[in-house]
C-alpha positions in Angstrom: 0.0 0.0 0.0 3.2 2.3 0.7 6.2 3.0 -0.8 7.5 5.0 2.5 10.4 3.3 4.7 8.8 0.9 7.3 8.4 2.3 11.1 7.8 -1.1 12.9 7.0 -1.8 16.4 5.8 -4.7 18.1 4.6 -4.9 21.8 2.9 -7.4 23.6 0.2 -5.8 26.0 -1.5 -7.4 28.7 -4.8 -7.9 29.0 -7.3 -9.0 32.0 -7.0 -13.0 31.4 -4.7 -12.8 29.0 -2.5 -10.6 26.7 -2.5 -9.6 22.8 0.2 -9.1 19.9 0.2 -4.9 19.1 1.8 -4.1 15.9 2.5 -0.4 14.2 4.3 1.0 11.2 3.8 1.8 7.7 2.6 -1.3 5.4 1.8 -2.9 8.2 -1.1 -4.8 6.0 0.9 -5.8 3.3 2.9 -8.6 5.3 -0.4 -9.9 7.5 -1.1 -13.1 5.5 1.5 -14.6 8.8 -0.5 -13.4 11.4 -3.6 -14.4 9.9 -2.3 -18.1 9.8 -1.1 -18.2 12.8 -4.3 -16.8 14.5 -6.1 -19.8 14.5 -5.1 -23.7 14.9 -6.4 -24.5 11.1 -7.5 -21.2 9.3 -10.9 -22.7 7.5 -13.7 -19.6 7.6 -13.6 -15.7 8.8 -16.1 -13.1 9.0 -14.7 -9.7 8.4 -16.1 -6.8 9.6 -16.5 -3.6 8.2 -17.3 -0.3 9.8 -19.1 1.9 7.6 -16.3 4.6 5.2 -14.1 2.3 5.4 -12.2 2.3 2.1 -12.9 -0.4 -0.3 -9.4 -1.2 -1.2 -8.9 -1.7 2.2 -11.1 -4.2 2.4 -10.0 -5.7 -0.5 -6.8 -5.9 0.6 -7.5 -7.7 3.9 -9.9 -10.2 1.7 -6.7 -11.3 -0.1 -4.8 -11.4 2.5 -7.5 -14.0 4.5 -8.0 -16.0 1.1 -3.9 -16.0 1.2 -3.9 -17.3 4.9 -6.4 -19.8 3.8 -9.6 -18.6 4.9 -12.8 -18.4 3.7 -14.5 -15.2 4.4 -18.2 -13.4 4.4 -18.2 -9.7 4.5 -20.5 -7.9 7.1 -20.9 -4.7 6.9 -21.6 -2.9 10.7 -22.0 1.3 11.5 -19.2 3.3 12.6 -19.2 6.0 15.5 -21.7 5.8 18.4 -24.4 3.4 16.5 -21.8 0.6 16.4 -22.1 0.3 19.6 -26.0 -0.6 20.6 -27.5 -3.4 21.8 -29.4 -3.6 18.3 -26.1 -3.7 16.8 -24.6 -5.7 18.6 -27.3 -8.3 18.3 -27.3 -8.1 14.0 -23.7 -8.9 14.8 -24.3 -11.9 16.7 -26.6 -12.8 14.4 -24.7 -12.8 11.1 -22.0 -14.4 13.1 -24.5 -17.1 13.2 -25.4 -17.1 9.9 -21.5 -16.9 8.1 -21.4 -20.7 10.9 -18.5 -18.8 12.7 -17.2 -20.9 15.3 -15.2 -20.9 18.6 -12.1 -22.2 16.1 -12.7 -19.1 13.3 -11.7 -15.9 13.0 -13.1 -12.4 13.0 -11.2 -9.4 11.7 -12.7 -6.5 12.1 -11.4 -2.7 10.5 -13.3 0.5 11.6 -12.9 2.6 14.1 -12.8 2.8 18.2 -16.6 2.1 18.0 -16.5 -0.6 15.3 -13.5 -2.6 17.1 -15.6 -2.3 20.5 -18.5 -4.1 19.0 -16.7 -6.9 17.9 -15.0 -7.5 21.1 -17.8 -7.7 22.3 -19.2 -10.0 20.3 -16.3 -12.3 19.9 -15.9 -12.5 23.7 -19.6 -13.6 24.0 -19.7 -15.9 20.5 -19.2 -19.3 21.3 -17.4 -18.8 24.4 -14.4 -16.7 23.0 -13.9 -16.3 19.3 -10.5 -14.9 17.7 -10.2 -11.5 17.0 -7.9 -9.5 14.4 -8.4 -5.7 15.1 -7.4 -3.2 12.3 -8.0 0.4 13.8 -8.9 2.9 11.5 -7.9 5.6 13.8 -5.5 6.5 16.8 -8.2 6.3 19.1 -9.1 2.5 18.5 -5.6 1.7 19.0 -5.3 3.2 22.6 -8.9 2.6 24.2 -10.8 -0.6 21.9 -8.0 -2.7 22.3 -7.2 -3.0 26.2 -10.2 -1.0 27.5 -13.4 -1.0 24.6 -16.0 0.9 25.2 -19.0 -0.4 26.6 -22.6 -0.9 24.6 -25.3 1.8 24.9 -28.7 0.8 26.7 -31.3 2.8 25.2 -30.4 6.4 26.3 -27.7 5.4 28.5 -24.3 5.2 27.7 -21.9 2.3 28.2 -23.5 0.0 30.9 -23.0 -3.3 28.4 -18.9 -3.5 29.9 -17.0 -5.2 27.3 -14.3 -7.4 28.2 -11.3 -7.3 26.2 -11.0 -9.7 23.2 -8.4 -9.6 20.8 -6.0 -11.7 19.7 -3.9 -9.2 16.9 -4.1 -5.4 16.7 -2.3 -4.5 13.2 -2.1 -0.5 13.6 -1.1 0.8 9.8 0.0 4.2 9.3 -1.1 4.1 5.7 -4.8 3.7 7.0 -5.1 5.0 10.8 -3.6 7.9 9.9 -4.2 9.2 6.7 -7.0 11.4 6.3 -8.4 11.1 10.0 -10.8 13.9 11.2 -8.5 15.7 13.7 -10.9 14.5 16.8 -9.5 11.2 16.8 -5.9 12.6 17.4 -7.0 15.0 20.2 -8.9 11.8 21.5 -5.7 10.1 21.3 -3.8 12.5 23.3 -6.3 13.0 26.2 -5.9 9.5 26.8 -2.3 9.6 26.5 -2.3 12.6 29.1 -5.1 10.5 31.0 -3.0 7.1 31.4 0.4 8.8 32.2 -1.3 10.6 34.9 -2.5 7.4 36.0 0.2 5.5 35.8 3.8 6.9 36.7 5.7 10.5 36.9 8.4 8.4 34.5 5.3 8.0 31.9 4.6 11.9 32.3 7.8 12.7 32.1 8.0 10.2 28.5 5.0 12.0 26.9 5.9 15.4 28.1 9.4 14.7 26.3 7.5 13.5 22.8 5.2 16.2 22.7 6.5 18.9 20.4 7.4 15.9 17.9 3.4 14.4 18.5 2.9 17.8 17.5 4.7 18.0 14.4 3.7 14.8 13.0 6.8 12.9 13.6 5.4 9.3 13.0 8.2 7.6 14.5 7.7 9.2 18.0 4.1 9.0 17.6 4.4 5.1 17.6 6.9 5.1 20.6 4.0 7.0 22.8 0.9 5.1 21.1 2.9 1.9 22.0 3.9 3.3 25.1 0.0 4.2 26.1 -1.5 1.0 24.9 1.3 -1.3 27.2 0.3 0.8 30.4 -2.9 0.9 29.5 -3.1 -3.2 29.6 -1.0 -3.3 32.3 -3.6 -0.8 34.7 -6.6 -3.2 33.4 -4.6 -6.3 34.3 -4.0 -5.4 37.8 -5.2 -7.3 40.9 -5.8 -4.0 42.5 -9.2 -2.1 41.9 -8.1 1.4 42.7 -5.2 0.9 39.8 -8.4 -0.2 37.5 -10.8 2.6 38.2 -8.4 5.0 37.6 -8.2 5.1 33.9 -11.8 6.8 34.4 -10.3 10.1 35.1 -12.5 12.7 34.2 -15.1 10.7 32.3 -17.9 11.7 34.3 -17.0 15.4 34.1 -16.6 15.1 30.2 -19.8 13.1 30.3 -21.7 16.1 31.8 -20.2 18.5 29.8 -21.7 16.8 26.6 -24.7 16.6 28.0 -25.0 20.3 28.6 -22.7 21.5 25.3 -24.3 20.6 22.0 -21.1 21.2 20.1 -18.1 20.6 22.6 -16.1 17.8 20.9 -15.4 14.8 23.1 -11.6 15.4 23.5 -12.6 18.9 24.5 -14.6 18.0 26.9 -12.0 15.2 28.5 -9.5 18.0 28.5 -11.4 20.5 30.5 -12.3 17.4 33.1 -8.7 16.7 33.7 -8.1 20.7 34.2 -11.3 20.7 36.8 -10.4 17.3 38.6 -6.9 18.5 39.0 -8.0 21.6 40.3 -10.1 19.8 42.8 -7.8 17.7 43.9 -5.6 20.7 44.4 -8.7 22.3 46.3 -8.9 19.1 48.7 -4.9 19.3 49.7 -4.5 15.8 47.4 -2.5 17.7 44.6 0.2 20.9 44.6 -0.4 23.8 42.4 3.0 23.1 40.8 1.5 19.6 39.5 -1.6 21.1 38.2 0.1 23.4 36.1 2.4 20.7 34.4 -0.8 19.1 33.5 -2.1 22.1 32.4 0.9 23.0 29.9 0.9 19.2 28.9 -2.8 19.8 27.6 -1.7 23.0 26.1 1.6 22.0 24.4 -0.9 18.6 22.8 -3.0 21.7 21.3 -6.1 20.5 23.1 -8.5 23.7 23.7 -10.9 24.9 26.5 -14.7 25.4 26.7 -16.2 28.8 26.1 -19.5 28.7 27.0 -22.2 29.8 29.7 -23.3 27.5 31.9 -25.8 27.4 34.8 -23.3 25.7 38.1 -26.4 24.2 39.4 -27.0 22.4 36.4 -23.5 21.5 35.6 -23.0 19.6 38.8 -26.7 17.8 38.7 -25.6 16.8 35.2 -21.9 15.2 36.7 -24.1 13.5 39.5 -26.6 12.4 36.9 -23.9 10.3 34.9 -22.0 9.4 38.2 -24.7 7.8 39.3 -26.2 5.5 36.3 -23.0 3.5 37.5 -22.7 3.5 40.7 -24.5 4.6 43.8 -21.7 6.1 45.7 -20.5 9.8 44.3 -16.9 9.2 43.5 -14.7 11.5 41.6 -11.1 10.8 39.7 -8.6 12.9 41.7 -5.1 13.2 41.0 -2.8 12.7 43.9 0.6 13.3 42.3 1.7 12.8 38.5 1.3 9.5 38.1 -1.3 8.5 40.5 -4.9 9.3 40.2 -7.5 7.9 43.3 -11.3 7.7 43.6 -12.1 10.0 46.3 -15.7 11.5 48.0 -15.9 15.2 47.8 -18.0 17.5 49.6 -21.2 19.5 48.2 -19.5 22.7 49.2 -16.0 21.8 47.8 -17.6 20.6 44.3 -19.9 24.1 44.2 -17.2 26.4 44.7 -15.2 24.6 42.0 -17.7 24.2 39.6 -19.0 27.9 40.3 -14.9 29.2 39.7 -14.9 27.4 36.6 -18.1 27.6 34.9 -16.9 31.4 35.8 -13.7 31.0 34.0 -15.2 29.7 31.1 -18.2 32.0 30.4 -18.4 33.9 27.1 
């Protein structure tokens, strides 16, 4: 597909019960007919799947490739972005599955984006008991959340309470597709997660993307494949651990950015998951967790990834009703994300009063 000089890497990432092979470059795709093999015990049928804009060549491309491997394989054709990931969806999925006589011993690719490569983890975690998965991200974001921590499947108007475990076997991450032509949300998505799992995991990991951040910036593809692998391999390794408080962490600032949607008709996700980490940092700082010299090396982190603030007007009262609102479709207990130092972020209870003066100061310090 490209004539450019290769940028391989290969990581193995764990995963909760088990682990799965991670590779990026350029051309990535034209030397899969190996992986493909080896994916199962006795390649015999696959059902790829297709996220809608996905470019026909593409496809066509991975169709040889299965053929090559010795595959069989039936096309079926899912929705991309937000409607990939319904319970309606979800069940066609299952159902053609059922039709194409996938088994526990077949394969499933599947190439979309983060949405698309959700779905069918969730599917292929559920079909028979566990069935293979090949991912082929159409996007950065896919490559950092779908593969170690998919998102979960709507319930009617409520977002993400079908968890999905992760199931993939393969992730083949090619520059020539994830990263040509991609809306520029998906890389600001990208980089809020990077920001979110280095402040999760380690100042070392800050330190890392703090270092690679002018060359993210510039479009150096060789140092953005040393930070996507770096943020996928802590990203498994968070998920994979015995320890709860390590798990939950990763939701840093998703409730926040969940409200904010709510209330914003136009704020773009990565937006809004930027201005949570700003708040929840802030908080923590309000609560005696965090010191103002840590906030502020988040802050110029955010800044230096070119991820913007809010400007808008919004009622306090019915900012915080809207973060307790999507706090609580998960859980009954009103926990917030809050950074303790670089590299270590806690679920903690705050106070009414603490959370109204900080959402008050900020809804303030956004206000058109």
């Amino acid at each position: 597909m490209s004539d450019k000089p290769a940028v391989r890497a290969r990581q193995w990432v764990s995963l909760p019960g088990g682990s799965c092979d991670v590779r990026l470059g350029t051309g990535v795709l034209d030397e899969c007919t190996a992986v493909l093999k080896g994916a199962v015990g006795r390649p015999r049928a696959s059902a790829l799947v297709v996220g809608s804009g996905v470019g026909e060549d593409v496809v066509e491309l991975l169709r040889r490739h299965l053929s090559d491997a010795g595959y069989t394989s039936e096309r079926v054709d899912v929705p991309s972005g937000p409607a990939a990931r319904t319970v309606a969806s979800a069940s066609r999925l299952l159902c053609d599955l059922g039709e194409t006589l996938i088994t526990a011993d077949d394969l499933v690719v599947a190439v979309g984006d983060v949405d698309v490569c959700s779905l069918a983890s969730y599917a292929c975690s559920q079909w028979c008991g566990g069935t293979p998965l090949v991912m082929v991200p159409t996007g950065q974001t896919a490559l950092v959340e779908a593969a170690v921590s998919p998102r979960g499947i709507d319930v009617g108007s409520r977002s993400r309470l079908l968890q999905v475990r992760p199931s993939v076997k393969h992730v083949l991450f090619d520059a020539d597709v994830a990263l040509a032509d991609q809306p520029t949300e998906d890389a600001m998505m990208a980089r809020v997660l990077m920001v979110v799992t280095a402040m999760c995991d380690s100042e070392a990991a800050f330190s890392r993307l703090w270092d690679r951040t002018e060359d993210i910036c510039a479009g150096n593809r060789e140092v953005l494949f040393d930070q996507l692998q770096d943020t996928v391999k802590l990203r498994g390794k968070m998920l994979s651990s015995t320890a709860l408080a390590t798990r939950q962490s990763l939701s840093y600032g998703e409730a926040f950015a969940g409200a904010l949607q709510r209330l914003v008709a136009d704020v773009a996700p990565s937006t809004a998951r930027a201005e949570a980490l700003r708040f929840q940092a802030r908080l923590a700082c309000g609560e005696g967790l965090l010191e103002v010299d840590d906030v502020l090396a988040q802050d110029e982190l955010l800044d230096s990834l070119e991820l913007p603030m809010v400007s808008t007007s919004l009622d306090p009262d019915a900012l915080i009703a809207a973060v307790r609102d999507v706090r609580f479709e998960r859980s009954n207990r009103f926990l917030m994300g809050l950074p303790r130092q670089l590299g270590r972020v806690r679920l903690a209870a705050v106070s009414d009063e603490r959370i109204a003066e900080h959402v008050a100061a900020w809804c303030a310090s956004r206000a058109e």
